[in-house]
mmCIF entry with sequence, helices, sheets and N, C-alpha, C, O atoms, coordinates in Angstrom:
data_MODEL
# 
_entry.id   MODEL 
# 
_entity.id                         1 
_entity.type                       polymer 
_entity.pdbx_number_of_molecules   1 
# 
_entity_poly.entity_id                      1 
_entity_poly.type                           'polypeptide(L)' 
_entity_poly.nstd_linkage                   no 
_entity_poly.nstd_monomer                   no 
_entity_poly.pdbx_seq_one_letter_code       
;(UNK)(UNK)(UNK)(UNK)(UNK)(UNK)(UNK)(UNK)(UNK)(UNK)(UNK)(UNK)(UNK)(UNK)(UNK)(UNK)
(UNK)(UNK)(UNK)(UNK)(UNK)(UNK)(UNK)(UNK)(UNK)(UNK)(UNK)(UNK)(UNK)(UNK)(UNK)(UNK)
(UNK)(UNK)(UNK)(UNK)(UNK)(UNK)(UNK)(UNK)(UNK)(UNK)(UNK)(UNK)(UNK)(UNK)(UNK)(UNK)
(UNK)(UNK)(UNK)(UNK)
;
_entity_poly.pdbx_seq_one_letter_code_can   XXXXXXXXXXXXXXXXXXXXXXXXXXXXXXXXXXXXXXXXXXXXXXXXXXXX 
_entity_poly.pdbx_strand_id                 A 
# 
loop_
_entity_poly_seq.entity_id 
_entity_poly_seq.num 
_entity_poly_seq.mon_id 
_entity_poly_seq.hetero 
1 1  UNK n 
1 2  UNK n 
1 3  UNK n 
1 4  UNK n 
1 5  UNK n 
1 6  UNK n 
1 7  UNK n 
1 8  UNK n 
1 9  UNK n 
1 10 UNK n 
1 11 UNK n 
1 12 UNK n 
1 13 UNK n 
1 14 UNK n 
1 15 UNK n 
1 16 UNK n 
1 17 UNK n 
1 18 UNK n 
1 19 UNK n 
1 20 UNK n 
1 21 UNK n 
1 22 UNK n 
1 23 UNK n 
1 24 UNK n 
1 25 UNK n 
1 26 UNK n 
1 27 UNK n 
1 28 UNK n 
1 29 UNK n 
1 30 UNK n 
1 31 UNK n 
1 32 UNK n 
1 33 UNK n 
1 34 UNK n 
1 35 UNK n 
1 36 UNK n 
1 37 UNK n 
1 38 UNK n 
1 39 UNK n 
1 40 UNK n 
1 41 UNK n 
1 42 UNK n 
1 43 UNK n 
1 44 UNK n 
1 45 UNK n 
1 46 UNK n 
1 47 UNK n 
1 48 UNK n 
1 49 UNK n 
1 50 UNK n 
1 51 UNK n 
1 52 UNK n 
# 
_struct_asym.id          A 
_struct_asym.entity_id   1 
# 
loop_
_struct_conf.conf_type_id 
_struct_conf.id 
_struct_conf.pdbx_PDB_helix_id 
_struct_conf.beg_label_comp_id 
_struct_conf.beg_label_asym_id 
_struct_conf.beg_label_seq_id 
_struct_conf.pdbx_beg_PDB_ins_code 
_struct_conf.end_label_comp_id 
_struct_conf.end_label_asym_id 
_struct_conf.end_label_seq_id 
_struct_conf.pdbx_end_PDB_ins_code 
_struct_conf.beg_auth_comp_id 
_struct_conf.beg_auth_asym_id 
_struct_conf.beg_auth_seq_id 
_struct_conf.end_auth_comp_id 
_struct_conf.end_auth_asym_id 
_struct_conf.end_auth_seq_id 
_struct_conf.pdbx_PDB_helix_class 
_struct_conf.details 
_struct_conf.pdbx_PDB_helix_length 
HELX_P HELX_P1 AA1 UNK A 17 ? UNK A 25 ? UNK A 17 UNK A 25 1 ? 9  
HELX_P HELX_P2 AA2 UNK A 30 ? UNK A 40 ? UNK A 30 UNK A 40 1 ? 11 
# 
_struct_conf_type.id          HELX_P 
_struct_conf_type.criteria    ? 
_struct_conf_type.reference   ? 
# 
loop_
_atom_site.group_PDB 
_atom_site.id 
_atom_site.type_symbol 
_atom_site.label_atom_id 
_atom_site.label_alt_id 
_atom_site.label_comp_id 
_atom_site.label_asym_id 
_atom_site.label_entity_id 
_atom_site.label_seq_id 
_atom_site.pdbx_PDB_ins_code 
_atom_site.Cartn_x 
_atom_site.Cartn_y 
_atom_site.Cartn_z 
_atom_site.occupancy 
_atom_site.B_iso_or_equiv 
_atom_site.pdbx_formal_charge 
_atom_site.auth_seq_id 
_atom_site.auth_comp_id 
_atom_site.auth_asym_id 
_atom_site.auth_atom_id 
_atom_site.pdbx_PDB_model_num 
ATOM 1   N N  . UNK A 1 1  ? 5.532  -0.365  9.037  1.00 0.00 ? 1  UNK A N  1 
ATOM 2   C CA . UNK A 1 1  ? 4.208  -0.007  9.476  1.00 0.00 ? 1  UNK A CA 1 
ATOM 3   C C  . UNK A 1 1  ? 3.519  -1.195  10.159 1.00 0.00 ? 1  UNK A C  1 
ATOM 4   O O  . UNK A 1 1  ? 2.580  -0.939  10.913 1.00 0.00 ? 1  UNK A O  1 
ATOM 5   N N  . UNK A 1 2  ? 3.800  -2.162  10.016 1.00 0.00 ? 2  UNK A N  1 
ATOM 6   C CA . UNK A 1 2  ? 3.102  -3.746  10.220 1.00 0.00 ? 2  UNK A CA 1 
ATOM 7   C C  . UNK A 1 2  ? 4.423  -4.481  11.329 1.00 0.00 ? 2  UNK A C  1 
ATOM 8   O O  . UNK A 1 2  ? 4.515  -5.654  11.689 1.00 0.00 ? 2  UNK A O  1 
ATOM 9   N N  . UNK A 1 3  ? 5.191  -3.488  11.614 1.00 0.00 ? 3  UNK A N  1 
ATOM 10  C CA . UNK A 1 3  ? 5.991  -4.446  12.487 1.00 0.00 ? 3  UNK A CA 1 
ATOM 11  C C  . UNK A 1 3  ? 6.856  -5.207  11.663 1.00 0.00 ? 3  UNK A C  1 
ATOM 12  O O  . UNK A 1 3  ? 7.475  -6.076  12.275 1.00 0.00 ? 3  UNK A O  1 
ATOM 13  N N  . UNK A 1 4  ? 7.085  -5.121  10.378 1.00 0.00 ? 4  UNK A N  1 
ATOM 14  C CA . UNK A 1 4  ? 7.936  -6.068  9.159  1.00 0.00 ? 4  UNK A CA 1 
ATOM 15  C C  . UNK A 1 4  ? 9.256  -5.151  8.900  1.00 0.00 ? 4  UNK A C  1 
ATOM 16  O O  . UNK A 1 4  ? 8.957  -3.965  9.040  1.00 0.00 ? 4  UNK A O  1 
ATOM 17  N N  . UNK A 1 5  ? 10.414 -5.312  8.617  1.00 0.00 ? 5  UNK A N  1 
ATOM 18  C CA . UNK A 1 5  ? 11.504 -5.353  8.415  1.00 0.00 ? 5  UNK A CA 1 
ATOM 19  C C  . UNK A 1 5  ? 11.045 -4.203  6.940  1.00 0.00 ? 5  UNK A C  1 
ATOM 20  O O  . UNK A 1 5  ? 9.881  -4.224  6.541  1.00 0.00 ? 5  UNK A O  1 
ATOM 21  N N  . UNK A 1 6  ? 12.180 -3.190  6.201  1.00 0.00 ? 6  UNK A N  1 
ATOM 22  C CA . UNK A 1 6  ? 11.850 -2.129  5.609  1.00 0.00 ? 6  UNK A CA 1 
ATOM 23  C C  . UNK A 1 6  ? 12.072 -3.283  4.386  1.00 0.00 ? 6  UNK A C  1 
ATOM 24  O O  . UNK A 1 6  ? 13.133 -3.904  4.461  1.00 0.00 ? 6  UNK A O  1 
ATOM 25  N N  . UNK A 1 7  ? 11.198 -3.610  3.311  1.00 0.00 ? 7  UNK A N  1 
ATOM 26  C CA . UNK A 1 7  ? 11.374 -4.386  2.067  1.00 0.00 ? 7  UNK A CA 1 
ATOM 27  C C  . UNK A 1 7  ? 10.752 -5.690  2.481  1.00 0.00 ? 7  UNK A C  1 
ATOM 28  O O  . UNK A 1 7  ? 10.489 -6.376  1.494  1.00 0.00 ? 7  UNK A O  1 
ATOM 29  N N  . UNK A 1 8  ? 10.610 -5.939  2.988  1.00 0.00 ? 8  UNK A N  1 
ATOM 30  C CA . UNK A 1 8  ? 10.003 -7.076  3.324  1.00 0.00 ? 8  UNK A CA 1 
ATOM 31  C C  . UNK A 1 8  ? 9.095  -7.986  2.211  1.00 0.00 ? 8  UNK A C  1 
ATOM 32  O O  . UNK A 1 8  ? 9.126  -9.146  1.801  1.00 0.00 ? 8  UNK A O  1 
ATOM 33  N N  . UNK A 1 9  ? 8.493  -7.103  2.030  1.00 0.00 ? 9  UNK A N  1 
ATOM 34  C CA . UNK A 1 9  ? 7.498  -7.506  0.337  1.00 0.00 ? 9  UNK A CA 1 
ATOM 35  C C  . UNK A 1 9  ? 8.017  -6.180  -0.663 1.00 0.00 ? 9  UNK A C  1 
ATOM 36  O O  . UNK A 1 9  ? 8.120  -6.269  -1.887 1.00 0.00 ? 9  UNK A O  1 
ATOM 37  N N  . UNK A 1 10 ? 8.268  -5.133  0.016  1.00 0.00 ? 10 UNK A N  1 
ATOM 38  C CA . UNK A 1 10 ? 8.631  -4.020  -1.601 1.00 0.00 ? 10 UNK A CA 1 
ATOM 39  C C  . UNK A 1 10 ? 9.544  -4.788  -2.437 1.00 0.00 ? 10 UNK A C  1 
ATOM 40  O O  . UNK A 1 10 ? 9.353  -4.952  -3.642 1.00 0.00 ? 10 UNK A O  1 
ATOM 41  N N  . UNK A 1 11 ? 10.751 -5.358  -1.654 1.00 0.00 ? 11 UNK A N  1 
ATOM 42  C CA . UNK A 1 11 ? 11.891 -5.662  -2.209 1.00 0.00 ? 11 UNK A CA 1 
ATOM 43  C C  . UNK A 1 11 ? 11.848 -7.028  -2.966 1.00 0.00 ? 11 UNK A C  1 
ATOM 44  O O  . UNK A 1 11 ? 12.809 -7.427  -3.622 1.00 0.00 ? 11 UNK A O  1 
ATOM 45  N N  . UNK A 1 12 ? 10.501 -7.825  -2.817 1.00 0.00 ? 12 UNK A N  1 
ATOM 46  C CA . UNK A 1 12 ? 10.364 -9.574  -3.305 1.00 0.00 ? 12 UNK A CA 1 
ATOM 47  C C  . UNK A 1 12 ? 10.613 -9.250  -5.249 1.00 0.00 ? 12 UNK A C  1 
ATOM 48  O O  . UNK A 1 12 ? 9.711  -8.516  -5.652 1.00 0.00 ? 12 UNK A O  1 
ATOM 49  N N  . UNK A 1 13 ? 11.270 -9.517  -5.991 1.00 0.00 ? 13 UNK A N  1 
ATOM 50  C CA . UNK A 1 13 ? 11.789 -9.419  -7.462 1.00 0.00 ? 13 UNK A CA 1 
ATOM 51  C C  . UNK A 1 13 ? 10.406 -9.970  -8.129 1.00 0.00 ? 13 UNK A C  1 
ATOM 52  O O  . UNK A 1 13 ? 10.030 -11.041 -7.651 1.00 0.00 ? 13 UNK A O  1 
ATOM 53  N N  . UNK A 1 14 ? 10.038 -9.720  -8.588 1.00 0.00 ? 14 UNK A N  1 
ATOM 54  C CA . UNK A 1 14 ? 8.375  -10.116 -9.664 1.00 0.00 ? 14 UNK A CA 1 
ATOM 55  C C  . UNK A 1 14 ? 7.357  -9.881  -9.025 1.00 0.00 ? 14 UNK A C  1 
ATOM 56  O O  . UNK A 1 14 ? 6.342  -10.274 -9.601 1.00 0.00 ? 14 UNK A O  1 
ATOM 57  N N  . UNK A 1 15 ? 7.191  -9.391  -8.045 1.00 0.00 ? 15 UNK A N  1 
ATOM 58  C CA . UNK A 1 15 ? 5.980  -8.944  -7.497 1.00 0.00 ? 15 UNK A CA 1 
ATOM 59  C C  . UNK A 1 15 ? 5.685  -7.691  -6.970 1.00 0.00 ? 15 UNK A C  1 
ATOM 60  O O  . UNK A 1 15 ? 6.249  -7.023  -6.103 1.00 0.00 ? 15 UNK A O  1 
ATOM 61  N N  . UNK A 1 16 ? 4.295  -7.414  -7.931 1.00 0.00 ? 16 UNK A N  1 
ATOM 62  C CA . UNK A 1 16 ? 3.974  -6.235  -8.284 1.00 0.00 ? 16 UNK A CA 1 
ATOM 63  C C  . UNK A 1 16 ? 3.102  -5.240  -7.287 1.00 0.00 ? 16 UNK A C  1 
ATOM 64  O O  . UNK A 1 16 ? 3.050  -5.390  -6.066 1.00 0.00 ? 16 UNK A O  1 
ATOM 65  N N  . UNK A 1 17 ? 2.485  -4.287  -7.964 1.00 0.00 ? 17 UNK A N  1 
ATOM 66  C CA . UNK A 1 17 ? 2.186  -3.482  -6.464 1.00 0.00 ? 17 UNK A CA 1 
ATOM 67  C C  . UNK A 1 17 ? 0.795  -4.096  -5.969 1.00 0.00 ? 17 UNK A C  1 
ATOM 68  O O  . UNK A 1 17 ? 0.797  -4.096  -4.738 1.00 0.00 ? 17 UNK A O  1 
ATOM 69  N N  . UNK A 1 18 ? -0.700 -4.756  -6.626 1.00 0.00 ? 18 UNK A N  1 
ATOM 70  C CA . UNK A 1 18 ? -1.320 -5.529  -6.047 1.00 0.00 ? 18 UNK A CA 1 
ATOM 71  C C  . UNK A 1 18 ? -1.061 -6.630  -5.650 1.00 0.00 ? 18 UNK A C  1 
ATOM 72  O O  . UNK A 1 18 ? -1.931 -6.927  -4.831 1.00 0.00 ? 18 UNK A O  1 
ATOM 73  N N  . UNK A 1 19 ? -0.146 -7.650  -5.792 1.00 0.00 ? 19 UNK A N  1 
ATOM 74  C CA . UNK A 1 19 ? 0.185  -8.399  -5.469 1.00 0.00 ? 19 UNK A CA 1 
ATOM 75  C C  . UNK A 1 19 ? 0.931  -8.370  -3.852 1.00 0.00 ? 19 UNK A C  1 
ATOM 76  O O  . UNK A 1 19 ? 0.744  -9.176  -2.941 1.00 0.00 ? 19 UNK A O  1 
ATOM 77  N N  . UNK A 1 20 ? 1.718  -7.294  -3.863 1.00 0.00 ? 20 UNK A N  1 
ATOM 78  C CA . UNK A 1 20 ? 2.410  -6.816  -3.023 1.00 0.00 ? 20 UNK A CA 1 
ATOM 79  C C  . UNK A 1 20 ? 1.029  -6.296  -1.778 1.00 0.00 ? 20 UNK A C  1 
ATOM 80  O O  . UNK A 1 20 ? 1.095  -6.522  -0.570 1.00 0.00 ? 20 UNK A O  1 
ATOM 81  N N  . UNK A 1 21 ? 0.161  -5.762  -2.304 1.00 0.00 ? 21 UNK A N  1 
ATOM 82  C CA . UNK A 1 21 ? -1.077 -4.692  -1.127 1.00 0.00 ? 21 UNK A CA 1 
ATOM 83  C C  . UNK A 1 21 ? -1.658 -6.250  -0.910 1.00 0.00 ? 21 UNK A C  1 
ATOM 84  O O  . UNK A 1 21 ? -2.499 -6.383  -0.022 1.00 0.00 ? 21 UNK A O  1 
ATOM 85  N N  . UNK A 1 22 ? -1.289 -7.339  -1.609 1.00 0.00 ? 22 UNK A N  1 
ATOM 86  C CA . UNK A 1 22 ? -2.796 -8.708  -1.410 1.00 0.00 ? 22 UNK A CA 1 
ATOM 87  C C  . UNK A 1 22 ? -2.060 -9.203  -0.298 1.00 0.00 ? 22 UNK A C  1 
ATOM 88  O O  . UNK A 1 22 ? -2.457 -9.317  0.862  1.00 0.00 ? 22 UNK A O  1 
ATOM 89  N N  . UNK A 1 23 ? -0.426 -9.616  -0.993 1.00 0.00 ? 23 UNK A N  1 
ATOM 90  C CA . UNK A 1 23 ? 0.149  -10.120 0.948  1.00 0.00 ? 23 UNK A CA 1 
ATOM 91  C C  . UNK A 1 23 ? 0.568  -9.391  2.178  1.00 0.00 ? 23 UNK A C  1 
ATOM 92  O O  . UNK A 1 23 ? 0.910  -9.893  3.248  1.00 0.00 ? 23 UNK A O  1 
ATOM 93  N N  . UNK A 1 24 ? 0.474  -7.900  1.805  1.00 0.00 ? 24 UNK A N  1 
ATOM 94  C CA . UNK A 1 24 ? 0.502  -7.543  3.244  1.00 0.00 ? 24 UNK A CA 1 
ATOM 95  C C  . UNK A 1 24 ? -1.232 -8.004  3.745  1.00 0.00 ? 24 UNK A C  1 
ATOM 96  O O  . UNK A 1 24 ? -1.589 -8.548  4.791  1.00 0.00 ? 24 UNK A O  1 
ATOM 97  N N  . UNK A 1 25 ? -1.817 -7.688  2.922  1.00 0.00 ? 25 UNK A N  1 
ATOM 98  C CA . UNK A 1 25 ? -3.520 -7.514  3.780  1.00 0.00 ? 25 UNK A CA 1 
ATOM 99  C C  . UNK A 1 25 ? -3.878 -8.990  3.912  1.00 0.00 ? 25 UNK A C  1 
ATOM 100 O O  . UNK A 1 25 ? -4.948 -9.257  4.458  1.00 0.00 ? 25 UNK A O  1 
ATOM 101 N N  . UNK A 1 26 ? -2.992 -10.112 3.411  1.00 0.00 ? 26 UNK A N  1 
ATOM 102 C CA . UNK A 1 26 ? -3.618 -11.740 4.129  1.00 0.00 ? 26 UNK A CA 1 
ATOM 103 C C  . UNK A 1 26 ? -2.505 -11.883 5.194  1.00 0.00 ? 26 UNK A C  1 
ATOM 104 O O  . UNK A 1 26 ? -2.437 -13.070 5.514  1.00 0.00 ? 26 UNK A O  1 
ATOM 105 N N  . UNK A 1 27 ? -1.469 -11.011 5.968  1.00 0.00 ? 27 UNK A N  1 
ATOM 106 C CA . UNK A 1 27 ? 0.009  -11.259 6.457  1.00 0.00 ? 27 UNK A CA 1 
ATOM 107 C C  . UNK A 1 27 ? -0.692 -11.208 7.890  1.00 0.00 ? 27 UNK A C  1 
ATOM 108 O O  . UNK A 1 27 ? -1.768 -10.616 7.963  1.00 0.00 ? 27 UNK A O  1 
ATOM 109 N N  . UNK A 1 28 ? -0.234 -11.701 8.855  1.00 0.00 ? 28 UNK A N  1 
ATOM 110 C CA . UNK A 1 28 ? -0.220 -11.445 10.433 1.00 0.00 ? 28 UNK A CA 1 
ATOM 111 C C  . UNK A 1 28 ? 0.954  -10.378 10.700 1.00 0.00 ? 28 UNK A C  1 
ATOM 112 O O  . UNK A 1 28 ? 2.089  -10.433 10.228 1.00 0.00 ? 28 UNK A O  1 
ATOM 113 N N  . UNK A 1 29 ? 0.311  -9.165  11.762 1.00 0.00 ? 29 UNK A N  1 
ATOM 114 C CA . UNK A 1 29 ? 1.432  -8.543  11.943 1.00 0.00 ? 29 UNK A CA 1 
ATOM 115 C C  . UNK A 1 29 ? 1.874  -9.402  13.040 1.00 0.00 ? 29 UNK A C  1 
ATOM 116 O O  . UNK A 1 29 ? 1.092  -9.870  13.867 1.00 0.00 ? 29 UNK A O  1 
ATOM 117 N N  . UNK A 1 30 ? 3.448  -9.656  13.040 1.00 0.00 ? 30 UNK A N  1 
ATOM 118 C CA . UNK A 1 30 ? 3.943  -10.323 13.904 1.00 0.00 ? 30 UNK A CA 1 
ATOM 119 C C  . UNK A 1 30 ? 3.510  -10.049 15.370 1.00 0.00 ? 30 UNK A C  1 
ATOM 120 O O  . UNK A 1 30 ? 3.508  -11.013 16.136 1.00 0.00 ? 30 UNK A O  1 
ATOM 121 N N  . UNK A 1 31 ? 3.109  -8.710  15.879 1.00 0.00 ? 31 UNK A N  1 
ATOM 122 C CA . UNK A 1 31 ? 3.650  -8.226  17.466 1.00 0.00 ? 31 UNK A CA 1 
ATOM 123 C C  . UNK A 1 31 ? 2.243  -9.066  17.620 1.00 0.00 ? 31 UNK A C  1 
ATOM 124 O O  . UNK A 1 31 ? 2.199  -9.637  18.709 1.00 0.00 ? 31 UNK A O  1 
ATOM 125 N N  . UNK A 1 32 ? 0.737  -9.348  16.554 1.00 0.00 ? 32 UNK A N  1 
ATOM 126 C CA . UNK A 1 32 ? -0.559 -9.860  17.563 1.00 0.00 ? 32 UNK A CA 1 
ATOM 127 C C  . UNK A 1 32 ? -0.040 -11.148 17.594 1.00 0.00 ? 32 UNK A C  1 
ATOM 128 O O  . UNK A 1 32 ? -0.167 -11.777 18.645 1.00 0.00 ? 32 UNK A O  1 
ATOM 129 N N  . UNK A 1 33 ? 0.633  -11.768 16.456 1.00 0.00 ? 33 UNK A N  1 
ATOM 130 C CA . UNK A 1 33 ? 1.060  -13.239 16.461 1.00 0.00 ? 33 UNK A CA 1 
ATOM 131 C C  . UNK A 1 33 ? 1.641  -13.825 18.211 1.00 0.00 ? 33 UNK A C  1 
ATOM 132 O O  . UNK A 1 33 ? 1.359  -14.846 18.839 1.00 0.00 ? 33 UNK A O  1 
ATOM 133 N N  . UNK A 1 34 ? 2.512  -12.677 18.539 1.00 0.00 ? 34 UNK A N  1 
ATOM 134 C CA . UNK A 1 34 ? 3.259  -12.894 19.437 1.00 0.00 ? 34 UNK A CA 1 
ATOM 135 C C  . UNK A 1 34 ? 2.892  -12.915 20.753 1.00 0.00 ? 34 UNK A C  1 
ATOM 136 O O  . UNK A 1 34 ? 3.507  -13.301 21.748 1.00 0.00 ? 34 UNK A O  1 
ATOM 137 N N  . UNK A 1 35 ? 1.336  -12.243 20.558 1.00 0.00 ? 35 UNK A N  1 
ATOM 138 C CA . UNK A 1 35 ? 0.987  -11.486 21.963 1.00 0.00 ? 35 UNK A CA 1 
ATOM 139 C C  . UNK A 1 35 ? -0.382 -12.994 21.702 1.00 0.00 ? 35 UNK A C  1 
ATOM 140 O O  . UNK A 1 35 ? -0.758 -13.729 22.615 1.00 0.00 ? 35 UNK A O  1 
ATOM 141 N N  . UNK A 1 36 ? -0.637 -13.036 20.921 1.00 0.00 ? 36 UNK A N  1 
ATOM 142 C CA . UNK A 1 36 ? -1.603 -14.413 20.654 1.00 0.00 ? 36 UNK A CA 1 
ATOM 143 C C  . UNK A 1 36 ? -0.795 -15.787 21.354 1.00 0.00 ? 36 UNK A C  1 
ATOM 144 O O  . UNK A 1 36 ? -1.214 -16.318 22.382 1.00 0.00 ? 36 UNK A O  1 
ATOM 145 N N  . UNK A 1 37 ? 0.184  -16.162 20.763 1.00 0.00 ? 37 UNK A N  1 
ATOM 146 C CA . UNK A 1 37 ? 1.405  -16.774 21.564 1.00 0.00 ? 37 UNK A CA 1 
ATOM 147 C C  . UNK A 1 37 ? 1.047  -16.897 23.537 1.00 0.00 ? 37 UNK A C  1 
ATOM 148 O O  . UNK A 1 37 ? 0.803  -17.744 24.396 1.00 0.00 ? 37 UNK A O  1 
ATOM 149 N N  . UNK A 1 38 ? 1.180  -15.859 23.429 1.00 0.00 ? 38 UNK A N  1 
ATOM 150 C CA . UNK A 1 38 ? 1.805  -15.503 24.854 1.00 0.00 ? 38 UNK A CA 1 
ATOM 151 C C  . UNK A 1 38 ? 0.240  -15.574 25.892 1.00 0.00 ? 38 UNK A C  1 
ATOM 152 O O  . UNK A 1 38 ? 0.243  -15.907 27.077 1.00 0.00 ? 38 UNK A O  1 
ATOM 153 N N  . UNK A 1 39 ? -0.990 -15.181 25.110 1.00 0.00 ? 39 UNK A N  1 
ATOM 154 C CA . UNK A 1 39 ? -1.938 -15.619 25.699 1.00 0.00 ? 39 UNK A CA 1 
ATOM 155 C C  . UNK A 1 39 ? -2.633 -16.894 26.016 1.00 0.00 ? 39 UNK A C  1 
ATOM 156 O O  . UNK A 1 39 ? -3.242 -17.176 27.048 1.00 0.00 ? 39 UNK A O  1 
ATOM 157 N N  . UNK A 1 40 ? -2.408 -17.727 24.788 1.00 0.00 ? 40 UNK A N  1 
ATOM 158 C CA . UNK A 1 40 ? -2.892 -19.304 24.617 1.00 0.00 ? 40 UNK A CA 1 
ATOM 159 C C  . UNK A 1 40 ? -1.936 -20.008 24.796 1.00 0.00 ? 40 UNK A C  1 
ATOM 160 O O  . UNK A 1 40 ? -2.370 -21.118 24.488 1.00 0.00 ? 40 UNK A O  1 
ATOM 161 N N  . UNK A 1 41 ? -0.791 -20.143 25.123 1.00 0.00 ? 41 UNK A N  1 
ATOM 162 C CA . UNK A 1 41 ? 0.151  -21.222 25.421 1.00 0.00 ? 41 UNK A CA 1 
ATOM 163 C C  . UNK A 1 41 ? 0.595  -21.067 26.344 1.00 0.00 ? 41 UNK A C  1 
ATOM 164 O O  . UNK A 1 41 ? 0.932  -19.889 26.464 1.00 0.00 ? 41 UNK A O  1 
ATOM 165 N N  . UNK A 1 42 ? 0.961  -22.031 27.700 1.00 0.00 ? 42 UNK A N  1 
ATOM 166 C CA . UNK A 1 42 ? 0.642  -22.135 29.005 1.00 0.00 ? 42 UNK A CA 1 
ATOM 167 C C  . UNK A 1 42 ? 2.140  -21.969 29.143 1.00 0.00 ? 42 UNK A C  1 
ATOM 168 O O  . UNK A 1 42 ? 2.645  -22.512 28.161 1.00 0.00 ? 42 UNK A O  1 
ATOM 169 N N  . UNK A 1 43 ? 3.033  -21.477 29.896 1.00 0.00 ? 43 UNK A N  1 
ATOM 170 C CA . UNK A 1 43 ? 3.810  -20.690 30.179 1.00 0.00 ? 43 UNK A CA 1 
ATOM 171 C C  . UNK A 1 43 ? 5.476  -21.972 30.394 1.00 0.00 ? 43 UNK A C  1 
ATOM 172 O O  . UNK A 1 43 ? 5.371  -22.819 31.282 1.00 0.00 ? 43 UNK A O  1 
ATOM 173 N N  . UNK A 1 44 ? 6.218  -21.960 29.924 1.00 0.00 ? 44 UNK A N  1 
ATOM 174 C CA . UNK A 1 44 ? 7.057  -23.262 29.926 1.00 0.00 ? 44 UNK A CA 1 
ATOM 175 C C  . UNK A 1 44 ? 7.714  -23.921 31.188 1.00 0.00 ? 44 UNK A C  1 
ATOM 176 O O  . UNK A 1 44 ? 8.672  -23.243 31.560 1.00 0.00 ? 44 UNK A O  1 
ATOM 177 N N  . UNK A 1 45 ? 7.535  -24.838 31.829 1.00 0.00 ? 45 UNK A N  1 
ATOM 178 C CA . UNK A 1 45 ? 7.780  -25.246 33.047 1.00 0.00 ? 45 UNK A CA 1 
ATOM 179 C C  . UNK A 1 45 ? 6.307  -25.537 33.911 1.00 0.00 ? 45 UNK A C  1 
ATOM 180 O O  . UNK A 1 45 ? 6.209  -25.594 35.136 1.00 0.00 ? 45 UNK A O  1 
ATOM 181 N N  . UNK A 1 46 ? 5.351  -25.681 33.048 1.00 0.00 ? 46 UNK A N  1 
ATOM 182 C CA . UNK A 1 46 ? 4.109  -25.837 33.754 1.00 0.00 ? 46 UNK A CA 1 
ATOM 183 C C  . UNK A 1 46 ? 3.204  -26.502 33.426 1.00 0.00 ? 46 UNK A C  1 
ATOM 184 O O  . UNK A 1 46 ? 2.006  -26.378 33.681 1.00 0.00 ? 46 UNK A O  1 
ATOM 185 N N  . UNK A 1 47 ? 3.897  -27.460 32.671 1.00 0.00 ? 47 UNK A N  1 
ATOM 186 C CA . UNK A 1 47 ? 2.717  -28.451 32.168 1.00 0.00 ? 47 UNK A CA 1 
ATOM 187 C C  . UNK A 1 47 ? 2.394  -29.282 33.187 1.00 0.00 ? 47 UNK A C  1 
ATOM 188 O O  . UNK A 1 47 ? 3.126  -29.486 34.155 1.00 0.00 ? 47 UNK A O  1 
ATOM 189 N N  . UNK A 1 48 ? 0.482  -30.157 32.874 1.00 0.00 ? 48 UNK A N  1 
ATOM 190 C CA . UNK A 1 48 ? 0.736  -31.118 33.512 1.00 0.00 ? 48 UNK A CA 1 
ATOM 191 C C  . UNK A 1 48 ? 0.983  -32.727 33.439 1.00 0.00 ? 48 UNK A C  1 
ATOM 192 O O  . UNK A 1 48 ? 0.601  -33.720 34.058 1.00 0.00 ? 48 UNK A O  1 
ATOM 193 N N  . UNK A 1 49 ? 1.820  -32.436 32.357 1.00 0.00 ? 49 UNK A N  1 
ATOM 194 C CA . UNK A 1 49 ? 2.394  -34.265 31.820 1.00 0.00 ? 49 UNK A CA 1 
ATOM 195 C C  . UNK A 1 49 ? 3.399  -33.822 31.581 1.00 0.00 ? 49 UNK A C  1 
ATOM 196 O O  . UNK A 1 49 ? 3.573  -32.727 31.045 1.00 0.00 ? 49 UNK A O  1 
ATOM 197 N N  . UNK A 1 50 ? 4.161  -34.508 31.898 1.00 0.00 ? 50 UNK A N  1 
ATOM 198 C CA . UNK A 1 50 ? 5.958  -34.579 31.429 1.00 0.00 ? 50 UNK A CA 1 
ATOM 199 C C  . UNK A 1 50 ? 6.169  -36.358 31.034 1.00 0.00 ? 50 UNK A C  1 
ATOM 200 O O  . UNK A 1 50 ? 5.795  -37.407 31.559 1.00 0.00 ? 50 UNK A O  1 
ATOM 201 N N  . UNK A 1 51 ? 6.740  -36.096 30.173 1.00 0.00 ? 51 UNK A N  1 
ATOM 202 C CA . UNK A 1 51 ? 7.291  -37.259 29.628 1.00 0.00 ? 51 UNK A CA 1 
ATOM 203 C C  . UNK A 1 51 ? 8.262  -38.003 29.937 1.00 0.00 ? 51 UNK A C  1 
ATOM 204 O O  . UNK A 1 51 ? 8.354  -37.503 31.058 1.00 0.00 ? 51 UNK A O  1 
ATOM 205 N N  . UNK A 1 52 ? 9.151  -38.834 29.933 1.00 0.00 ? 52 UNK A N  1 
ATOM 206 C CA . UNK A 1 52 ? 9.798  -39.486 30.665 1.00 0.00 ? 52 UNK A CA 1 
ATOM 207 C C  . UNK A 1 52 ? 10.240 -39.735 31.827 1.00 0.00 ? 52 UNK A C  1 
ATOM 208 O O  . UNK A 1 52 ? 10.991 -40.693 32.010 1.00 0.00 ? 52 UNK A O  1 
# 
């Protein structure tokens, strides 16, 4: 549902079902992580300092 792999947290061994609802709801779904990524970091081959 979150873009996470099926078990991802169901399947973690000692952790229970609030525990389980607390880290999906503090988790980043990956796809905004990615699309956050892709907006704020300047595209590779385009900087303007290169090092050596």
């Amino acid at each position: 549902m979150q873009g996470l792999p099926p078990g991802w947290v169901t399947d973690t061994p000692g952790l229970g079902r609030p525990a389980q609802l607390t880290a999906l709801g503090n988790g980043v779904v990956p796809q905004q992580a990615a699309r956050a990524v892709e907006l704020l970091a300047p595209p590779l081959g385009h900087c303007a300092h290169r090092v050596g």
